[in-house]
N, C-alpha and C positions, 0 to 999 in steps of 0.2 A: 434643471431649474425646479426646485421645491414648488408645490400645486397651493401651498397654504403656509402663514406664519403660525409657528409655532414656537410657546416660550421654552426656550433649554436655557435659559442664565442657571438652572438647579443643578442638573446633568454638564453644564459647560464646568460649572465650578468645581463639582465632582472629579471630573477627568482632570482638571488643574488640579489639583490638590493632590490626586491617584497619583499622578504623573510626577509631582516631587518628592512623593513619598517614596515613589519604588525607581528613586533615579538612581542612575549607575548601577542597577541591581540586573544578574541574571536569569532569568528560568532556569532552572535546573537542570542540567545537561543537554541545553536547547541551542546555548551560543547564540540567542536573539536576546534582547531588556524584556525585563521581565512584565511592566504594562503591557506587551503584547495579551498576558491573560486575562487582565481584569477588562480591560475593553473588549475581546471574543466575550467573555461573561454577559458583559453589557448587552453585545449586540443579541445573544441569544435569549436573554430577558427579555428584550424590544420584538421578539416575535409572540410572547408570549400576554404581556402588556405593552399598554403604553404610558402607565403611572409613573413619574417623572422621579417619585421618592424612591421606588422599586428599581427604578435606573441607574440612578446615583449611587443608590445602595451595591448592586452590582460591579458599578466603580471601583469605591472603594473593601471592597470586600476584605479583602489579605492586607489592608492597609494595617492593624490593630495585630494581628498573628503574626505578621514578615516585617516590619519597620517597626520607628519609635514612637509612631501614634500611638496615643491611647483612647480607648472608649470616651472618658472625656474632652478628648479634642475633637472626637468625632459629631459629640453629643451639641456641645457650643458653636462649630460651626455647622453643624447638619439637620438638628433638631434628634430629638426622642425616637419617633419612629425610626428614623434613619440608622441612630445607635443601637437601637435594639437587634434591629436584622444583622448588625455586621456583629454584632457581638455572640449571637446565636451561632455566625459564621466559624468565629475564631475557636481554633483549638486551646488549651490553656496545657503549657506545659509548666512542670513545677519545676522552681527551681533550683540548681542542683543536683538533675538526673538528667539523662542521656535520653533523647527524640528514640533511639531505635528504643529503648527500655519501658516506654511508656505507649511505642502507637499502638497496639493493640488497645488499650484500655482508652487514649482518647477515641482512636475510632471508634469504637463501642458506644462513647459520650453524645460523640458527634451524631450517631446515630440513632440514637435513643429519643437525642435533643430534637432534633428533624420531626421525629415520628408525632412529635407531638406538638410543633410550631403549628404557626399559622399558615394558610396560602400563601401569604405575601412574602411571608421568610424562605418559606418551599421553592417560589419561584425564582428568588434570587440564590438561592442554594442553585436550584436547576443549573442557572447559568455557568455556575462554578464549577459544577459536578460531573456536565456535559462536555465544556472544556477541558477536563484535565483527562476524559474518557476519550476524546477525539485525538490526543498527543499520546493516549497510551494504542491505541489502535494503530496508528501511524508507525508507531516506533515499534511496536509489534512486528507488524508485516515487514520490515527491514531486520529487527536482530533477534526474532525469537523470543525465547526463553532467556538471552542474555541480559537481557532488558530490567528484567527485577534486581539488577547487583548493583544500580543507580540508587534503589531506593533504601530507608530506613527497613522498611520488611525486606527481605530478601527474598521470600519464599511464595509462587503463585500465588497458592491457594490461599494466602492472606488477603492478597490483593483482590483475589475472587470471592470473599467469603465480605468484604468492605466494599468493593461496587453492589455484587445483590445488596446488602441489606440498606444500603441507600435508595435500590430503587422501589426497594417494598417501602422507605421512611417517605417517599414520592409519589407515591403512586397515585395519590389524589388527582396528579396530573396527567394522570397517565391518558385522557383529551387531547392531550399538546404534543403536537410534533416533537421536540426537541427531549420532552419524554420517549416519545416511540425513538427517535434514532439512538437515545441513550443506550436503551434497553437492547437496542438492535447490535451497539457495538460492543457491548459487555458479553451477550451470545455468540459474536463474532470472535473476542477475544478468548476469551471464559470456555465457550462450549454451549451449546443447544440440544436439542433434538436434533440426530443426523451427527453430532459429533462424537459419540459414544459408538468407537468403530463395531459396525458387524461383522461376524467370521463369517468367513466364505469357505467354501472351498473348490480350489480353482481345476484339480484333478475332474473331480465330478460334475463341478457346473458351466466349468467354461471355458473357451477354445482360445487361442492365441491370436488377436488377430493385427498387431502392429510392437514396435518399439522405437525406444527414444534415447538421447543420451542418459536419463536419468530413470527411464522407468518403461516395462512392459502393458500394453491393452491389452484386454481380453473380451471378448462377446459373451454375453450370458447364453446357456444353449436353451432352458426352458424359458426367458422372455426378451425376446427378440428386444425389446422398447427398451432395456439396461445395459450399458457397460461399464467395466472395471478400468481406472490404469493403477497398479502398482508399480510403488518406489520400489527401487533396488534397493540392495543392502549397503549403508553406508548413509545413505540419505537420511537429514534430522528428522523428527516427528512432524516438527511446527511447518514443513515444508506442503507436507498433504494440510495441513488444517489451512495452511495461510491459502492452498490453490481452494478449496473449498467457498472460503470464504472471500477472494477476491471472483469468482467465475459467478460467485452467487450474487455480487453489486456489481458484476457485468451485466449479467444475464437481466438483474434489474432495471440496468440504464437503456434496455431498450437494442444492443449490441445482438446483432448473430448468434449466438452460441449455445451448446448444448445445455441442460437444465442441469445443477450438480442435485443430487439424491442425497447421498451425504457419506460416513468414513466405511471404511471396510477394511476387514485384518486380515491377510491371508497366508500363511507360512510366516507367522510372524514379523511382517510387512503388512505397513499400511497403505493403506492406498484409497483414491476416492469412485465413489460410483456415481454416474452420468445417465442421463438419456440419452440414450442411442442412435444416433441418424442415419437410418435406413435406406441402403442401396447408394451409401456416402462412396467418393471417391478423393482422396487428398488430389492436388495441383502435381502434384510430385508423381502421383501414381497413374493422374491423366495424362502427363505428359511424356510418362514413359511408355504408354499404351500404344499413343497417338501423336510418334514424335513430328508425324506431318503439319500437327496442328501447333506445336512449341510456339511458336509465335503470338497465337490468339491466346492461349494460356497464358504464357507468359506476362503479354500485358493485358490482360483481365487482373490476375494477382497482383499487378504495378499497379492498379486503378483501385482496390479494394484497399492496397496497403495507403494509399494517400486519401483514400477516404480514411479509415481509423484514425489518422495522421490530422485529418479535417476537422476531428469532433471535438467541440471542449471537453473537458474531464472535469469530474466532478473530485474537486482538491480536499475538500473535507473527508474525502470517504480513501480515496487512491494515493499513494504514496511519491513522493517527486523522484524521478529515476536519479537523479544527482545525489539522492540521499542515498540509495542504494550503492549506486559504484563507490560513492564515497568508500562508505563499509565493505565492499569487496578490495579496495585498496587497502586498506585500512588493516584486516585483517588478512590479508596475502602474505608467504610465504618468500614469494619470488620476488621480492624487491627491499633492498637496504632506504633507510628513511629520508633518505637522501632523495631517490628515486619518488618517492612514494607521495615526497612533498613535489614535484615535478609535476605526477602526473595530477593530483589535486587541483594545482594549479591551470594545469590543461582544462580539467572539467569545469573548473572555475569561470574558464574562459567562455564556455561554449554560452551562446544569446537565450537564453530563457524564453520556453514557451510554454502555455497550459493543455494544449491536445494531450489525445488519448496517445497512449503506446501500449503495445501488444508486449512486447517485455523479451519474446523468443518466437520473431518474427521470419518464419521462412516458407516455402512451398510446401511442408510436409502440415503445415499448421493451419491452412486455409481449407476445408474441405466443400465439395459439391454436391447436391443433392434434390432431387424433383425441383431444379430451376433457381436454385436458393442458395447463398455460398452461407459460412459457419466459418467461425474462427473456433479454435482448441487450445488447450496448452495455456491457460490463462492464468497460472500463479504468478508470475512477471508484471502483471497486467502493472500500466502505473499512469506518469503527465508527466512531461517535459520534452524536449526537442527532437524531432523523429531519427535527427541524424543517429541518436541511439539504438532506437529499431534496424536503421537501413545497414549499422553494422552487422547483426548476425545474416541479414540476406546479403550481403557480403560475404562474410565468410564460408558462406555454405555455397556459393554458388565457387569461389574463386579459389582457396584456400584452406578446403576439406580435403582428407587422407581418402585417396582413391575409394579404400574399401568400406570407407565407411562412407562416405555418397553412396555407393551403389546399395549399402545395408539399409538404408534410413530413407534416399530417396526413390531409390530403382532405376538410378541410370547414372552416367560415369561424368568424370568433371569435366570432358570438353562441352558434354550437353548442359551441363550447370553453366560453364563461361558464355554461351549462346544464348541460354536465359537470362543471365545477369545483365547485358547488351541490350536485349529486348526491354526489359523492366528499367532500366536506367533512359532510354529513349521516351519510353513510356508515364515514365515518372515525371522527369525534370524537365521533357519537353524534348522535339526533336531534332535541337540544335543543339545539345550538351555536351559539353569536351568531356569523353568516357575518361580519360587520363587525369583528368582535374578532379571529377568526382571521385576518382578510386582515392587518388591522394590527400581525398577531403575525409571520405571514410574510412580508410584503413586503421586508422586508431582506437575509433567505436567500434570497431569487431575486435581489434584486443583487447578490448575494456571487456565485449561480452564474454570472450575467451579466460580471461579472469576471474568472471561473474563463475562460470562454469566449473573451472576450475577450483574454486574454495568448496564444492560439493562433491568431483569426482576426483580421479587423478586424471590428469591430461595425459595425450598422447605426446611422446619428444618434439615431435612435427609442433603440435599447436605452444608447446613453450616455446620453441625455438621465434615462434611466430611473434609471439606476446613480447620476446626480449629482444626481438630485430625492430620493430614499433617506434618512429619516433613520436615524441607527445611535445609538438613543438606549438606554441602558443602563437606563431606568425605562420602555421603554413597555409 
């Protein structure tokens, strides 16, 4: 219930009007209507004022640049001020040339234009500029560098060279929140401080002290308080930056986890550097120690993973894991389109939730420490339904290649099936049909196995696994 009346007949007429302008229209490689941006706009101006013109203005922003409005329609039904800001908004292409042949020079316009607006156009810029940087960060952290072959520029460092110089054309605001997260996800995507890898050298400085399916740690020998993990070879670039940068708005939300330092090159591998947690034991390693104690371990780890499971996620900054598998389907090898619309359909199916997910959720990734557990491994990090986490503890517990449990966990897969027992009791409550669960998740551990798979080669075992998999939308 609203605490006070306030007039929006200005801002309701806005959104009417946004809303026929950009009907039946789509965002640009989003598959949502395209009003889904000028209303994020809106809302992001509304934190910043609460000037009803500044709102509406937000509204219709792209109304004049993407539809058949024109400034004087804007002008007659919105008034002066109003037309002015969406027209400072509007790009102006000429016509008779080509959008990719001319964005350089409008951006440049655009920017120029900005730098010397007023607040109130800044602010409704903001909202514009903020939204289209939150869709670029999203989409980042799922395809990479593929990501710019959607756009007019093709090339980064267009796209890097057109967010800075907008947030220097901004900066006036840079007071405002939605300035600071701007800025925060242009760093994020773009590169900062910390992203500019440092060479190491791992001979001299540092000793081995774990691996993974995708990358080796190493301990620093002269400061104890640093560690390295390097990617193997074969792994993309944007894979260390995306872990970088999703461990660093973990570590933000308050989450467990080590501090990320920032990149590092070592034998021409990147890889990222951490704070170190000192006299750490993985779940994996305690329980190979002290298999008397499997049990308490066990569900300890079951209790921690449905805490994560428990926390909202914050959707604007973390990626939806349905967006991801989508893309690990999407671009897999192993499946004719036939299949591939099948399995979409499965993920389609699964009930939508906002918690957190850990992304490569298993005993090796939980560690212990003076009384305190730590989550690791957090390039995956994302929101949506845990059942996707609970497949890779799945798989690792029931369905790993001998040699490679006892390489990664340190003890052999009857002891993994006796944890997985423990942790399903402990999870779902102590009345669970273990048989019903397996069959509820055996699918999301091929799905992770896929995920895995479009970065290394699989072993024959785990394809074999991925192709015996049904993805049946009634089981």
């Amino acid at each position: 219930m609203a605490n006070a009346f306030i007039d929006t007949s200005l801002v309701d007429k806005a959104i009417r009007f946004a809303v026929n302008a950009h009907a039946n229209s789509e965002r640009r490689g989003k598959g949502f209507p395209y009003i889904v941006h000028p209303m994020e706009a809106m809302e992001i101006v509304s934190t910043i004022t609460t000037d009803p013109e500044l709102i509406a203005a937000a509204a219709l922003h792209d109304t004049v640049e993407d539809t058949s409005v024109t400034i004087d329609d804007i002008r007659r039904e919105f008034g002066d001020r109003i037309a002015g800001i969406v027209k400072a908004e509007s790009d102006e292409v000429t016509e008779g040339t080509k959008e990719e042949d001319t964005w350089h020079a409008r951006k440049k316009a655009a920017i120029d234009r900005l730098a010397q607006a007023d607040r109130d156009t800044k602010i409704v810029a903001m909202g514009d500029k903020l939204s289209n940087m939150r869709a670029i960060y999203r989409d980042y952290m799922v395809q990479g560098d593929e990501l710019w072959k959607i756009f007019h520029a093709k090339d980064r460092s267009d796209h890097e060279w057109h967010y800075r110089g907008l947030a220097d054309s901004l900066s006036e605001l840079s007071d405002t929140f939605a300035y600071q997260e701007f800025v925060r996800l242009i760093n994020s995507v773009f590169g900062a401080k910390g992203f500019v890898p440092r060479v190491i050298d791992l001979a001299r400085d540092y000793v081995r002290s774990g691996d993974s399916y995708t990358c080796v740690s190493y301990d620093c020998k002269n400061n104890p308080d640093r560690m390295v993990k390097i990617y193997n070879d074969g792994v993309p670039r944007h894979v260390a930056e995306k872990e970088i940068v999703i461990a660093d708005a973990v570590y933000q939300m308050g989450i467990a986890s080590p501090r990320p330092i920032g990149l590092v090159m070592a034998d021409n591998k990147l890889g990222v550097e951490f704070e170190r947690i000192i006299n750490k034991r993985s779940y994996a390693r305690a329980i190979s120690q002290e298999p008397e104690n499997l049990e308490k371990y066990a569900a300890t780890f079951a209790r921690y993973c449905k805490k994560i499971h428990s926390t909202p996620c914050r959707t604007d900054i973390f990626t939806h894991v349905v967006d991801i598998v989508k893309k690990d389907i999407e671009i897999s090898d192993l499946f004719d389109d036939a299949k591939k619309k099948q399995i979409i359909s499965f993920i389609d199916s699964v009930p939508v939730t906002h918690t957190c997910l850990h992304g490569d959720m298993h005993i090796g990734n939980l560690l212990m420490a003076g009384g305190k557990n730590y989550w690791i491994d957090l390039g995956d990090f994302s929101y949506g339904n845990p059942l996707f986490d609970l497949g890779m503890v799945y798989f690792t517990c029931n369905s790993n290649i001998e040699n490679v449990t006892m390489d990664l966990y340190h003890v052999n897969n009857e002891t993994m099936g006796k944890i997985w027992n423990v942790f399903v009791k402990e999870y779902f409550g102590p009345d669970a049909d273990l048989d019903e669960i397996n069959k509820k998740i055996v699918p999301f551990a091929a799905l992770r196995m896929i995920h895995l798979g479009n970065a290394f080669n699989l072993f024959p075992e785990m394809k074999e696994f991925i192709m015996n998999t049904s993805f049946d939308n009634n089981q």
